[in-house]
C-alpha positions, 0 to 999 in steps of 0.5 A: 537948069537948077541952080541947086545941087540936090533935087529933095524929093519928099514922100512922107515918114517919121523924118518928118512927123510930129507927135501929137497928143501922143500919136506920130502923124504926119505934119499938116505942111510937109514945108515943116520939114525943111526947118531940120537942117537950116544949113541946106537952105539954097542947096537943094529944090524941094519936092513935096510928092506925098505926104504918108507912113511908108505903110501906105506907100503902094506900086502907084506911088513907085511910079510917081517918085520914079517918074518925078526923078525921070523927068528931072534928070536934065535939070542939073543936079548933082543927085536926087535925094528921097526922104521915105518912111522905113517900113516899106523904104527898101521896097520903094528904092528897089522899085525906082532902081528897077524904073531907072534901069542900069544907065542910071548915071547920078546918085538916088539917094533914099533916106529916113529916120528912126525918131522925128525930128523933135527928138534931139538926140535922134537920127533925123537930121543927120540922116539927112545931112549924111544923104547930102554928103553921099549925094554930092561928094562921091561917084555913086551913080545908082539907087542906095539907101544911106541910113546910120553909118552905112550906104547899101545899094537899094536893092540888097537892102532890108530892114532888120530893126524897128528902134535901132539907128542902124535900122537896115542890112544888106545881108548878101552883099557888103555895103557900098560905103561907111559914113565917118568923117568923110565917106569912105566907099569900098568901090563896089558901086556904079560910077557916073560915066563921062558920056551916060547912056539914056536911061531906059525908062521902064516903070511899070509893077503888076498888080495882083500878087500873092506873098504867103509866109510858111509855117509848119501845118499851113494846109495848102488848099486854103489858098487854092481857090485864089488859083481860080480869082483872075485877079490873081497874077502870081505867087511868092511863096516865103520858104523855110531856109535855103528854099524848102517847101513842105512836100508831105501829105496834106501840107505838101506845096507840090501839086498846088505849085504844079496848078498855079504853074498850068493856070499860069499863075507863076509861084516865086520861092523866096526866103523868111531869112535874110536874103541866101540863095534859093536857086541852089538848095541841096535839100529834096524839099526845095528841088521838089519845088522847083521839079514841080515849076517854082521859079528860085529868086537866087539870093535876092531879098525877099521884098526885092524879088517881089518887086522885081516879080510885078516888074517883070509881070508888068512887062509880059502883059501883052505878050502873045506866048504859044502856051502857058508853059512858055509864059512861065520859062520867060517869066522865070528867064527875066526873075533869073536875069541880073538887070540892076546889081539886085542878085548874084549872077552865080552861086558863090562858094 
């Protein structure tokens, strides 16, 4: 068993980075990171998974920083804390939330930075500071991004700012906690249970998907040859507002909605805008959509719900359904299911 409270997991991003020559890079020694906060020293084992820009975090390293917290989870700790890039962060920490499942019973607590940690007015080292506290001072017991002023759970939370300290947002549900003095948490969280039930591992992201943001003119049979390539798995179409889909003349998405259905290629519907219900939309655009197979992703972030849609492919693969249509209603069934806290059970007025 560990002595120390926190285990540190390590994946790379501007926390650790140093300016050279005037580019961000990665340090040659992610060991360099432990000199930002001196006064962890012997509280924490250090974990150096990877070493990246978020930008180049990909599915295969979901599954090695989930499994990395998988295999530790008896060694004692009090909380696992992952230090990420923030491009891709709220992918990542909806990724691990989905391994780990919903008998998670300690905090995972994702963090990054803003500015490295040369800059001296800069968010680096209090992130991380701040990450500890959360980790080992509240109940929280699931995967949550705390960064700036705010702790989100991780698969409600997007970035909205590439500068600002407060870099993130969970637009569809509040923050679990705000960070002052002490952690003041709004009791919206999971919290740990005396007696944990086993964690149901399941850490497994299809390949093979397609994300096309829309804009005005986008003529649809530009993409409709990928309906054709077997390495195409399935496809999030990102809509205009509340999940409305152009369905006139030659930009209309409906029988290309309707081929990738019949082929089995699932077509998820997602927002461009933070995160609002796509499962409710009052507009013909969207129920055109949906009429023609689109599956609604609720009021899911969009990078959740694409994690989410090659979690739930990973798990259909082997499955023997009777027709291509069953697929689909399973598919859909499973992107519509609360597992994890990720969306709203029901529309909300």
């Amino acid at each position: 068993m560990s002595k120390s409270e926190i285990c540190l997991i390590y994946t790379g991003g501007t926390i650790g980075m140093q300016r050279i020559k005037g580019v961000l890079i990665p340090p040659n020694n992610p060991e360099a990171f432990l000199k930002i906060a001196p006064e962890l020293e012997g509280q924490f084992d250090f974990r150096p998974l990877m070493n990246k820009d978020s930008t180049n975090i990909n599915p295969a390293d979901w599954k090695i920083i989930a499994n990395e917290i998988y295999e530790r989870r008896n060694a004692g700790y009090k909380g696992f804390i992952v230090a990420h890039g923030t491009d891709t962060m709220h992918f990542t920490a909806s990724a691990v939330a989905f391994a780990l499942g919903k008998n998670l019973n300690f905090p995972v607590v994702f963090t990054g930075a803003q500015t490295i940690p040369d800059v001296l007015h800069g968010d680096a080292r209090v992130n991380l500071l701040r990450a500890f506290k959360v980790a080992t001072t509240t109940d929280i017991a699931e995967v949550v991004i705390s960064f700036g002023e705010y702790v989100f759970r991780g698969c409600r939370t997007q970035k909205r700012d590439e500068r600002l300290f407060n870099a993130y947002e969970s637009p569809s549900f509040f923050p679990l906690a705000y960070i002052t003095e002490d952690i003041l948490s709004r009791g919206l969280h999971k919290t740990r249970t005396e007696v944990p039930e086993n964690i149901e591992f399941i850490n497994d992201f299809a390949p093979g998907i397609l994300q096309v943001s829309l804009i005005p003119g986008l003529e649809p049979n530009l993409l409709s040859s990928l309906l054709d390539n077997e390495n195409c798995r399935g496809i999030v179409l990102q809509s205009f507002g509340a999940g409305n889909v152009p369905n006139e003349s030659r930009f209309s998405w409906t029988d290309f909605i309707k081929d990738a259905t019949y082929k089995g290629k699932p077509v998820l519907i997602t927002s461009q805008f933070p995160a609002n219900a796509t499962t409710h939309t009052d507009y013909e655009a969207g129920i055109a959509a949906r009429k023609a197979g689109a599956i609604p992703t609720g009021n899911m972030t969009s990078a959740c719900a694409t994690v989410k849609f090659r979690w739930v492919l990973a798990q259909i693969d082997g499955v023997k359904f009777d027709n291509g249509e069953d697929k689909i209603n399973r598919i859909n069934e499973m992107m519509n299911t609360v597992f994890i806290g990720e969306m709203d059970s029901e529309r909300k007025s």
